[in-house]
Steps between C-alpha positions, in 0.01 A plus 500: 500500500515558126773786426557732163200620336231302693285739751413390810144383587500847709658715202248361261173597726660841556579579124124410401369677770703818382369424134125495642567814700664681219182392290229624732732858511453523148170393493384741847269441709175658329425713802417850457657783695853268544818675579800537208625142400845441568758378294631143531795347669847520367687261531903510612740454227878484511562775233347724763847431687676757222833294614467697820396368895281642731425513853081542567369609856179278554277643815191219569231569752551135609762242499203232642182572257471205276396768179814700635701237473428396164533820366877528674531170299441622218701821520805303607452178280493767189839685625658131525416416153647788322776480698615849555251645764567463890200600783569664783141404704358721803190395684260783604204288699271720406639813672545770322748702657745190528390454081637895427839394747539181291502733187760732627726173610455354151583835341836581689568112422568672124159309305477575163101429539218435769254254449193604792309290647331669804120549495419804744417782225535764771883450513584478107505821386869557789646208388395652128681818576806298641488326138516815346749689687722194448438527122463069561153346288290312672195242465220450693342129542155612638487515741435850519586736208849674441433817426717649177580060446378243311274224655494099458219338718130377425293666237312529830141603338480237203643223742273612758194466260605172397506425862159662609343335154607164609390513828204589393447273266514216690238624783232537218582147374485367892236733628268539217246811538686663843604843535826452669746756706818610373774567747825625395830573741618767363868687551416876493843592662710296185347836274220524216662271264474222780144583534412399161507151623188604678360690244550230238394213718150665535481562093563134492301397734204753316553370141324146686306701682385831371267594728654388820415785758759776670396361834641127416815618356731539831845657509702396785808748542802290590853496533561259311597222709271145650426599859390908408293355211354223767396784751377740271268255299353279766399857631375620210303099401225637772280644238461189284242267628539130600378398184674778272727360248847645546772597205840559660823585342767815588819623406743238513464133579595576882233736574233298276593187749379743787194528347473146463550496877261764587193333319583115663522643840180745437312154431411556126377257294504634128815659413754435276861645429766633249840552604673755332896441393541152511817452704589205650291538809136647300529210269562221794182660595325429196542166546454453864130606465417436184088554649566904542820531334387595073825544431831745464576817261797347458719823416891356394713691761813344433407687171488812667848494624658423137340728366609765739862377418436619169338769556782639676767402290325667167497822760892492582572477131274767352208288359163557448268339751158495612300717745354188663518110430240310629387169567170340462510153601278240451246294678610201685301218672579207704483277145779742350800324538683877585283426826708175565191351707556133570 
C-alpha cells in the first residue's frame, strides 16, 4: 500500500462523506420547527498538546456494539496521533450504577478529563455532580446528555430527517399512490435529545408525505437494542393490514434490524427499511437485502470520538468550545462504495 501523502481508498470515502455532511449542515434541512444546529466537528491537533501529556478516563456502554466500537476507535486512534494523550477505558454494559462506579475508579486513577459514553439519561446528572465535585471536565458522546458538559454525537434531528426523508422517498418511487405506515423504535430512556431521532424521522418522513395520518405514524418505545426492538414491533405490526405498505427505521442500526425482523416474521409484503448509523453491522445489512434495505444514515462515528478528543483537550487548557457538536451524516446505499457491498 501506497505510503506519505496518498489516502487510503477508506480515508478518501470518509473525508468526502464529511465534506457532504458538513455541506448539508450548512445548508439545513428546510424543515420547520427543527431543534438548534450544532456546530461542526473539530478536529485533534497536536498544538492542543501545549508540550504537556494527559491521561483521559473513557467510560463506553459497550465494548461489543459495532457503532461503539468505532467510536472507541476513533477516540483512541486521535490520542495515538498526537502523541501525548493515554486512555484509561471502563466498560459500563449499559448499567448505570456500574457506569457512576467506573467514574469514581477513573477519577481516583488522577484523569485530567472524562470522555462519557453511557446512554441511560437517568444516571448522568450523579456522575455530573462527581465531575463537578472533582473540579475534572468532561464530554459527553450521546449517548445521553452531560449535564453542565459539552456534547459530540449525531445532530440527531437533521440526521434523523435526512433519514425519515430518504426512506420515504424511496416508498413513493416503489409504491406509487400508497399511504404507507411509519414505525419508528424509539429510545425514550437515552433522554429528549435522543428522542429527536424520532421526532425528526417523522418530519422527514412528512416533507414526502405531508398528509400521512397520526394513526400510520407508530412509535415503538425500545431499549435500544435488536431483540427489545423485535418484540416490541412485531407486537405493535398487528394494526397494519396484510397489504399495508410498511416504513421501518429506529434509533440505531441494531434496533432498526429488529424491525426488519419483526415485519419478515409478521408476513409483510411491502415494507422497506433505513438503518440508522451505519456501523459495520447496519451497512452489511444494506447490502444483504438490498429488496427492503433503502439504505444507511451513515453518521461518521469514528468522527465522534476525535472530536471528543478535542473537545476535551480545548477544555483542560482553557479554550473556548461549543455547547454541542453534531453530526449529520449522509445517505448511503448498497451502490455507495462506504457500503462496501460486493
Amino acid at each position: 500500500m501506497a505510503r506519505g501523502k496518498a489516502l487510503s481508498g477508506r480515508a478518501r470515502l470518509l473525508a468526502a462523506a464529511i465534506a457532504a455532511s458538513a455541506l448539508v449542515a450548512a445548508l439545513g434541512s428546510g424543515t420547520a420547527g427543527a431543534a438548534s444546529t450544532p456546530s461542526p466537528p473539530i478536529v485533534p491537533t497536536k498544538a492542543l498538546c501545549k508540550g504537556k501529556t494527559y491521561k483521559i478516563g473513557y467510560d463506553v456502554f459497550s465494548s461489543t456494539q459495532p457503532f461503539a466500537n468505532l467510536v472507541s476507535k476513533g477516540l483512541k486512534d486521535a490520542a495515538k496521533k498526537l502523541g501525548c494523550v493515554s486512555v484509561v477505558t471502563t466498560v459500563d454494559n449499559l448499567n448505570g450504577p456500574v457506569a457512576v462506579g467506573n467514574i469514581k475508579t477513573l477519577l481516583n486513577q488522577q484523569v485530567d478529563g472524562i470522555v462519557d459514553f453511557q446512554v441511560l439519561a437517568p444516571f448522568q446528572p450523579a456522575i455530573a455532580k462527581l465531575l463537578k465535585d472533582a473540579k475534572v471536565p468532561g464530554v459527553s458522546i450521546v449517548g445521553a446528555e452531560l449535564p453542565g458538559s459539552p456534547s459530540v454525537g449525531a445532530d440527531n434531528y437533521g440526521a434523523s430527517v435526512l433519514n425519515g426523508h430518504a426512506l420515504a422517498a424511496a416508498a413513493k418511487k416503489r409504491f406509487p399512490g400508497e399511504v404507507p405506515y411509519l414505525f419508528v423504535a424509539a429510545e425514550p430512556s437515552a433522554g429528549p435529545i435522543i428522542l429527536q431521532r424520532y421526532t425528526g424521522a417523522v418530519a422527514g418522513a412528512k416533507e414526502v408525505y405531508p398528509d400521512l395520518p397520526a394513526d400510520h405514524i407508530v412509535r415503538v418505545d425500545v431499549d435500544g437494542t435488536e431483540a427489545d426492538s423485535y418484540n416490541k414491533t412485531l407486537s405493535a405490526l398487528s394494526r397494519v393490514p396484510p397489504d399495508g405498505v410498511v416504513l421501518l427505521t429506529g434509533v440505531n442500526d441494531e434496533a432498526t434490524h429488529g424491525t426488519y425482523k419483526a415485519a419478515g416474521a409478521k408476513g409483510l409484503k411491502n415494507y422497506l427499511v433505513n438503518s440508522f448509523g451505519g456501523d459495520p453491522f447496519g451497512l452489511s445489512q444494506v447490502c444483504a437485502d438490498r429488496k427492503h434495505y433503502v439504505g444507511a444514515l451513515f453518521l461518521l462515528p469514528e468522527v465522534w470520538g476525535s472530536s471528543a478528543l478535542a473537545v476535551l483537550l480545548r477544555q483542560i487548557n482553557g479554550l473556548k468550545v461549543p455547547k454541542e457538536i453534531g453530526i449529520k451524516g449522509v445517505e448511503v446505499t448498497a451502490s455507495n462504495p462506504i457500503a462496501g457491498c460486493k
